[in-house]
C-alpha positions in Angstrom: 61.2 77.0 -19.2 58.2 74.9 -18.5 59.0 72.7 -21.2 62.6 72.1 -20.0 61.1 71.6 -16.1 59.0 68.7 -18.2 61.6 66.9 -19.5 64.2 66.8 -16.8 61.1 65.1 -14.7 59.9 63.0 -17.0 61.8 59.8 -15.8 61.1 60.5 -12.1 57.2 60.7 -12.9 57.9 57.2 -15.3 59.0 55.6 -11.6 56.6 57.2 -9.8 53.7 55.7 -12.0 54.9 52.5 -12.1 55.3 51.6 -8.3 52.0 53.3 -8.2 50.8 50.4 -10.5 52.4 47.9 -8.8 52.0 48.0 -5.2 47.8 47.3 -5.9 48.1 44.4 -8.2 51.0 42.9 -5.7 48.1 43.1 -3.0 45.6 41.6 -5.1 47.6 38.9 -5.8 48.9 38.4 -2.6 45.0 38.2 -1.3 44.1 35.8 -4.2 47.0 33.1 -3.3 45.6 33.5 0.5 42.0 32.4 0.0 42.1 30.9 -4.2 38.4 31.1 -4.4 37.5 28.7 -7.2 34.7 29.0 -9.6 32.3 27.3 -7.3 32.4 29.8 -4.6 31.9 32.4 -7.4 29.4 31.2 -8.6 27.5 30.4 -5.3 28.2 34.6 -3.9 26.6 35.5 -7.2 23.6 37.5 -7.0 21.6 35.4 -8.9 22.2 32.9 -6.6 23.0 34.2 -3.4 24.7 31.0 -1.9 21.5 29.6 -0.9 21.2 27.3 -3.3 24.7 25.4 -3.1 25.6 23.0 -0.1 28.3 24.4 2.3 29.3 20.7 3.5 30.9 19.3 0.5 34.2 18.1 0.7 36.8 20.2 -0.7 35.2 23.4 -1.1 35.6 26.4 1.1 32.3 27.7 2.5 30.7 30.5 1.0 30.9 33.8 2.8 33.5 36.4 4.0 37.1 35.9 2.6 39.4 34.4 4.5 41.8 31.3 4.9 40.4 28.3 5.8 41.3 26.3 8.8 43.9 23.2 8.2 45.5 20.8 10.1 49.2 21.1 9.2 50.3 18.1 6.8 53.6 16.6 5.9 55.0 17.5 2.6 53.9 14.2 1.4 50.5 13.7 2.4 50.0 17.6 1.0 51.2 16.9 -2.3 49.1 13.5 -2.2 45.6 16.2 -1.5 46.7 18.5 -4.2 46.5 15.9 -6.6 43.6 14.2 -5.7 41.4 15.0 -8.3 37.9 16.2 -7.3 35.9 12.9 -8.7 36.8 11.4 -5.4 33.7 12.2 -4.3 31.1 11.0 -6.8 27.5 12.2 -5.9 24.6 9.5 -6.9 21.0 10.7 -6.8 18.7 7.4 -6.2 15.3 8.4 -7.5 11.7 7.2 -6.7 12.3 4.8 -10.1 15.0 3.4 -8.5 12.9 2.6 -5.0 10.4 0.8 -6.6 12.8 -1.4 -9.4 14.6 -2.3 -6.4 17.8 -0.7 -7.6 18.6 1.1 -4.2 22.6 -0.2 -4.3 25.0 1.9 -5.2 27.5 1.4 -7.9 31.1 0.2 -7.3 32.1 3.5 -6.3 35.5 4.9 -3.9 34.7 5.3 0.1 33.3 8.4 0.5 30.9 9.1 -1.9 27.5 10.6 -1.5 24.5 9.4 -1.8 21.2 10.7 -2.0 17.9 9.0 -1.0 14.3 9.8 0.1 13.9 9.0 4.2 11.5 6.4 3.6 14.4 4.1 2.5 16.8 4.0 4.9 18.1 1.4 5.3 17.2 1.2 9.3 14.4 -0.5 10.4 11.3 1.3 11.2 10.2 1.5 14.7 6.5 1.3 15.7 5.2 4.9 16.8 2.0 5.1 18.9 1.4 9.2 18.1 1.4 8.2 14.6 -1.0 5.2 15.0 -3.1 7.2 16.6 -3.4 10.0 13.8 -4.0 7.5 11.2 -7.7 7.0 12.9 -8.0 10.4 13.7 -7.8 12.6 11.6 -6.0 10.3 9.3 -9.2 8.5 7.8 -9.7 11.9 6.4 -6.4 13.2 5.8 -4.9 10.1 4.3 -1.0 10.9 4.4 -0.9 12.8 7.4 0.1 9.3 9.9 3.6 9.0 7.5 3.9 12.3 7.8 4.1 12.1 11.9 5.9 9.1 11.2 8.6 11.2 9.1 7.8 9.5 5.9 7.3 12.3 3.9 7.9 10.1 0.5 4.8 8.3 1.9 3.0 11.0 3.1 3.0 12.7 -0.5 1.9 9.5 -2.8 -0.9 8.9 0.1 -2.4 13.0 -0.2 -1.8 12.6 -4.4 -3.9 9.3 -4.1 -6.6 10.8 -1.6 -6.9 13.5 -4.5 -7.3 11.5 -7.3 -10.3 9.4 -5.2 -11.7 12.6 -4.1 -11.5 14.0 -7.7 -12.7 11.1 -9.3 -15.6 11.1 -7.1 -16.6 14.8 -7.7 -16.1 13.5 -11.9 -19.0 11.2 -11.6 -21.5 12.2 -8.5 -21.7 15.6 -9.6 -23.3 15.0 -13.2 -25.3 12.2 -11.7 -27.0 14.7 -9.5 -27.6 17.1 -12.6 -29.1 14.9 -15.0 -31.2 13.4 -11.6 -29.4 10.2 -12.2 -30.8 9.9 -16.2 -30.5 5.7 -17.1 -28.7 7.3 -20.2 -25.9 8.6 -18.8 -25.9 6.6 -14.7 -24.0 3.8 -15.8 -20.6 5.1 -17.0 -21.0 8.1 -14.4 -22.1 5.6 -11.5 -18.5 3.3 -12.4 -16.1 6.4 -12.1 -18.0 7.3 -8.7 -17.4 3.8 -8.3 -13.5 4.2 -8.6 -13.4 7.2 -6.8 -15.0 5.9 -3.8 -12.2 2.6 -4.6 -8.9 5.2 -4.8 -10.1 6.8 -1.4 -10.4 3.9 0.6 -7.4 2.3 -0.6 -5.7 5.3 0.4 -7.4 5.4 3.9 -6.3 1.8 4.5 -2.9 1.9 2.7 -2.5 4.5 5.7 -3.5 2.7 7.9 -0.9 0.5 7.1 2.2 2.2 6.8 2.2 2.7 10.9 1.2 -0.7 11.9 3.5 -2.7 9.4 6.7 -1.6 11.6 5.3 -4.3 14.0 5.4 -7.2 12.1 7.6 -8.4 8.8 6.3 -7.7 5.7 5.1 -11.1 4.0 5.8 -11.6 0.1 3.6 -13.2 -2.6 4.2 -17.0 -3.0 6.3 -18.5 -5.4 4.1 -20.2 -6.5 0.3 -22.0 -6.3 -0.4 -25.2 -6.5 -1.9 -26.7 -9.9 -5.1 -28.1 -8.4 -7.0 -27.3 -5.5 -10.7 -28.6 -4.2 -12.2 -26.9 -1.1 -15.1 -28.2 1.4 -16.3 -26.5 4.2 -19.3 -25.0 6.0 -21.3 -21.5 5.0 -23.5 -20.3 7.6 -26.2 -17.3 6.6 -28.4 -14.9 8.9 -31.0 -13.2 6.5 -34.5 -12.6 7.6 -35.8 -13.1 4.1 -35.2 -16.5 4.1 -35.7 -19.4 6.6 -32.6 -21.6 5.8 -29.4 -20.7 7.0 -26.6 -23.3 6.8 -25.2 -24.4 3.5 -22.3 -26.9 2.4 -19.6 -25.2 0.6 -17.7 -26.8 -2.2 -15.0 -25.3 -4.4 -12.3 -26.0 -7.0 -9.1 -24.1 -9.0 -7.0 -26.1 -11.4 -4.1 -23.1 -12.8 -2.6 -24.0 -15.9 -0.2 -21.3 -17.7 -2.3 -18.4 -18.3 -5.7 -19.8 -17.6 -7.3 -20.3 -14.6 -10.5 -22.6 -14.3 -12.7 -22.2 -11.0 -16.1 -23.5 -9.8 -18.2 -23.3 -6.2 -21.5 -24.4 -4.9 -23.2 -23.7 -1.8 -25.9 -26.3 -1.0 -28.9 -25.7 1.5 -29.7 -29.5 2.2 -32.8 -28.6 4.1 -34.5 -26.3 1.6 -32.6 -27.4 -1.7 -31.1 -23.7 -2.4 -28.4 -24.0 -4.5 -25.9 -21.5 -6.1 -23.2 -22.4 -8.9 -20.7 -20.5 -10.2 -18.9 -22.0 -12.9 -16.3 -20.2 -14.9 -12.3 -18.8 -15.5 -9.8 -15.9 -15.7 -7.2 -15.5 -18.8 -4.1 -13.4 -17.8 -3.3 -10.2 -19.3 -0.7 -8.8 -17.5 1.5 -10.3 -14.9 3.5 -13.7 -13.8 1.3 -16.5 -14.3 0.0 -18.0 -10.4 2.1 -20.9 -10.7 5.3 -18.9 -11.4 5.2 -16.2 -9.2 8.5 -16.3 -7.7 10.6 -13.2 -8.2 7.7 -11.3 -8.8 5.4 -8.4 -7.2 2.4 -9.9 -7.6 0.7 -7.5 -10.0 -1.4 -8.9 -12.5 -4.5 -7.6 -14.3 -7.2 -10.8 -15.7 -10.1 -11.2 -18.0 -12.5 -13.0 -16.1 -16.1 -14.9 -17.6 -18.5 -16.8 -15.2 -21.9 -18.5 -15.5 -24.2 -18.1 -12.8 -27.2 -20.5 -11.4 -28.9 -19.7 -8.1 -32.2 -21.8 -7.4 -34.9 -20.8 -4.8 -36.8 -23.8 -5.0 -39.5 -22.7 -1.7 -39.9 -19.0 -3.4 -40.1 -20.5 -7.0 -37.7 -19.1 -8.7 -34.5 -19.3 -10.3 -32.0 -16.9 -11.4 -29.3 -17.6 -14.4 -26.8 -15.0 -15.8 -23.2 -14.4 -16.8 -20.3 -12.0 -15.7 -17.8 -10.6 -17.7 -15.2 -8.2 -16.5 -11.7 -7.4 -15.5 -9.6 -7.7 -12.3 -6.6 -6.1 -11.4 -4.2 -6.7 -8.5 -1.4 -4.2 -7.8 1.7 -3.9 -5.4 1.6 -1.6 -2.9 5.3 -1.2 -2.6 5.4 0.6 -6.1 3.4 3.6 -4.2 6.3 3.4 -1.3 8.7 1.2 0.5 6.7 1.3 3.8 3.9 -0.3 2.2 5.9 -3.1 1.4 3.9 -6.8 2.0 0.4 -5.5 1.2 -1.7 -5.0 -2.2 -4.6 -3.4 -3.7 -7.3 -5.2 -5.7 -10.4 -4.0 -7.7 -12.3 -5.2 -10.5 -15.1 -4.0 -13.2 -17.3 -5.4 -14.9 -21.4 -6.2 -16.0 -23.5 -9.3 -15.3 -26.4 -9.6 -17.5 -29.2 -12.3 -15.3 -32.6 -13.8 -16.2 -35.2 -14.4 -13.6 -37.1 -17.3 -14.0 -40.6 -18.3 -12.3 -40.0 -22.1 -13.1 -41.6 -21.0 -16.9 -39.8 -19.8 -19.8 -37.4 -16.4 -20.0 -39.5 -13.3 -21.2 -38.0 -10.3 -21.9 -39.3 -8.5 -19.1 -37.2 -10.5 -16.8 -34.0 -9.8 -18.0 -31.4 -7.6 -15.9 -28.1 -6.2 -16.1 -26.1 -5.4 -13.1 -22.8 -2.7 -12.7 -20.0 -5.2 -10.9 -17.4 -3.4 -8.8 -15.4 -4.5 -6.2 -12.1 -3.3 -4.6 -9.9 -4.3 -1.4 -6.8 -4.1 0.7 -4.9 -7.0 1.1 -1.6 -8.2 2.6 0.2 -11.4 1.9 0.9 -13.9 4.5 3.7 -15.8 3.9 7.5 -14.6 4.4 9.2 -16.6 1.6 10.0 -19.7 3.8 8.7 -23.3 4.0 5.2 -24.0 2.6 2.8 -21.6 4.7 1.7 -19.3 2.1 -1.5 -17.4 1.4 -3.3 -14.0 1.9 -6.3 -11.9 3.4 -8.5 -9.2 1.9 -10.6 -6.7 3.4 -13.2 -5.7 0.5 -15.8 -3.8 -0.8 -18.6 -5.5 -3.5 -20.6 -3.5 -4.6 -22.8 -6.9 -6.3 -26.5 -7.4 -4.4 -27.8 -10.8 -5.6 -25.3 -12.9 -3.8 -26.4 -14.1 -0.2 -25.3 -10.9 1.4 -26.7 -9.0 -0.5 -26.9 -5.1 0.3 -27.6 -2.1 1.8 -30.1 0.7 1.7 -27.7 4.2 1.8 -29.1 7.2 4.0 -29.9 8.6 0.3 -32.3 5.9 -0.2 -30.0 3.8 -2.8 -28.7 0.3 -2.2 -25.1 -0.3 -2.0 -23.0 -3.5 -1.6 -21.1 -5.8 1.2 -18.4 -5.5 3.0 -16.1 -8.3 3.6 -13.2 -10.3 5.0 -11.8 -13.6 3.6 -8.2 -15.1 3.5 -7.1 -18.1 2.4 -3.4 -19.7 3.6 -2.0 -23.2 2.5 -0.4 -24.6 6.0 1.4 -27.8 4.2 2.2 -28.4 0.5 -1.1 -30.1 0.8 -3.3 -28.9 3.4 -4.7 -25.2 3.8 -7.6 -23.2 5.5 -10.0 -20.7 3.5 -12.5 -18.2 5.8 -14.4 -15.1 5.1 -17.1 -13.2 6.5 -19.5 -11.0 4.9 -21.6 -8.1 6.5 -25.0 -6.4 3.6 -28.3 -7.2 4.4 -27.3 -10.5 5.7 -24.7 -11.6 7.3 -22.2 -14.3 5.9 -19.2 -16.8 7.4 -17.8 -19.2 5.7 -15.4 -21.4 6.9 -13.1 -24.1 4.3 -10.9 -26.9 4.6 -8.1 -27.0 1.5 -6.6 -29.7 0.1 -3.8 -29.6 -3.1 -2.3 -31.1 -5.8 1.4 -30.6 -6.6 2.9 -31.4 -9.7 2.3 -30.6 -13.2 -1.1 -30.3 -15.1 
């Protein structure tokens, strides 16, 4: 009996089972055509993901999170056949890197309205604004915390390459003092170790005044290197000198540049017409790296030189005289490869050895023979903004030499170290310029030049 009972059911249960099967999937479906999440959204409710790292503001995409249908302004059949076939490269996303920034290459591409593009805040395209809170900061504590003014500012692309410089000085510096201070400062080992202490100290404060920078520079248009220089330029001026030492103080100054392609030729004297001191420098600078001065236009301004000069300085009321040469290297680099805000300004610092003879109007023993660690490095901006003649530039340095009339000074840790100075040098006319700088060691030092050039071709 059972067996009959089984088969005369068997075609209900069949009908049974089936609209069992059916009703769920006809949900599902029905649920799938109302939202149609794509691959996208599951990818970004994944738990490996969790949504947090895909952004909910692209066009085109329904927001991660509950089902449900998105909100949409009715369309006409037209323009809603025209969206479904708009295919999803509409909206090309272009990433502009740091690279980018400091090539130049900030344009976008020949791209369709509406596409996305992504760039660090320091260069927008709006101009900065001057900020007094962040001003403020840079001096304190900023001249410790180099970084932290941009930061205010909300340049964080600043802020970052300013910290990662402060490091490197700060790193550089531990490289080099701390072994000096183990071996008690050993003459075998002082002079490499004393020239990375050197650069430390040199990567620190460019980084203090690079921050410096990047809040006042809003105020003022950034300037750009020149062109180009003139072939031949001679110099006159006055050189005055305060130094207890010695009893004369006012010197003529005389100078000279001629630039040819790669080669640069320069000579100066200072002249004591009272006393008969006299110092002459005589010598020149082969490019490395870098746009020759006299073509400069289109450039940055970065350039690195070999540089050789012979040295005479004569003390006729002490007796002496001192004669030596100086070979080493001098680099100049761009500020605006660190970031955009520091746009107009530059960085300088050389390195090299000068090897001297002292002589007490008698011949050169070997007793009187010297060498002397050279190192200088500065902060400098250009002046001119790409317009009309006036073109030129100003420096506030560090040199770390000690036989020049400056001289230098005794350090709380009983060494000596160098001057600090401040010279520029601007060509008003095609023909007539101004040169100044000041000087502040063991003496004090202002000079003060009249320029004139040559134009043409040497």
């Amino acid at each position: 009996m059972l067996s009959e009972l089984s088969s005369r059911s068997r075609p209900l249960a069949l009908v049974v089972m089936g609209a069992l099967l059916a009703l769920p999937m006809r949900g599902r479906a029905q649920e799938l055509e109302a939202v149609r999440p794509s691959a996208f959204d599951l990818l970004a409710r994944s738990p490996e993901l969790g949504g947090s790292d895909i952004p909910r503001d692209l066009p085109g995409r329904v927001t991660v999170g509950p089902a449900m249908r998105p909100t949409v302004e009715p369309l006409d059949a037209e323009t809603s056949s025209q969206e479904e076939r708009k295919p999803e490269s509409d909206f090309p996303l272009r990433v502009v890197t740091d690279g980018d920034l400091e090539s130049g290459s900030t344009a976008a591409p020949a791209a369709r309205e509406g596409a996305l593009t992504l760039m660090p805040a320091s260069s927008s395209s709006e101009p900065r604004e001057f900020q007094v809170l962040p001003a403020v900061v840079a001096v304190v504590p900023g001249l410790l915390f180099h970084g932290l003014a941009p930061a205010v500012a909300g340049d964080g692309h600043t802020a970052k390459r300013l910290f990662a410089l402060e490091g490197a000085g700060l790193g550089l510096i531990a490289a080099g003092g701390v072994p000096i201070v183990l071996t008690g400062a050993s003459r075998k080992t002082i002079a490499p170790l004393y020239a990375v202490t050197l650069a430390g100290f040199s990567v620190f404060g460019i980084s203090a005044l690079a921050n410096l920078y990047s809040v006042v520079s809003p105020t003022f248009d950034p300037g750009v290197p020149p062109p180009s220089l003139p072939p031949l330029e001679l110099e006159m001026g006055y050189q005055y000198v305060s130094d207890t030492s010695f009893d004369y103080d006012h010197f003529v100054s005389l100078g000279a540049v001629a630039r040819f392609d790669e080669v640069k030729l320069r000579a100066t004297a200072r002249l004591a017409p009272d006393e008969g001191n006299t110092q002459v420098r005589v010598g020149g600078a082969y490019r490395l790296l870098g746009v020759p001065e006299r073509r400069l236009e289109g450039s940055d301004g970065s350039s690195l030189d070999a540089e050789l000069v012979g040295l005479f300085h004569r003390f006729p009321t002490e007796g002496f005289a001192v004669i030596g040469a100086d070979l080493g290297l001098r680099g100049r680099y761009a500020m605006s490869r660190v970031s955009p805000a520091l746009a107009g300004s530059f960085a300088e610092v050389s390195l090299g050895m000068s090897l001297q003879g002292y002589s007490y109007f008698g011949p050169v023993d070997d007793g009187n023979l010297h060498t002397q660690l050279l190192f200088t490095f500065g902060y400098g901006v250009w002046l001119g903004r790409g317009g009309g003649p006036f073109r030129g530039e100003a420096m506030l340095y560090y040199d770390h030499r000690k036989d020049d009339f400056a001289g230098g000074v005794r350090s709380l840790g009983g060494g000596v170290v160098g001057n600090f100075g401040l010279r520029g040098r601007v060509l008003l006319t095609d023909s007539w310029g101004v040169a100044a700088e000041a000087q502040a060691g063991g003496a004090l030092v202002g000079r003060l030049s009249l320029i004139y050039a040559f134009g043409g071709d040497l």
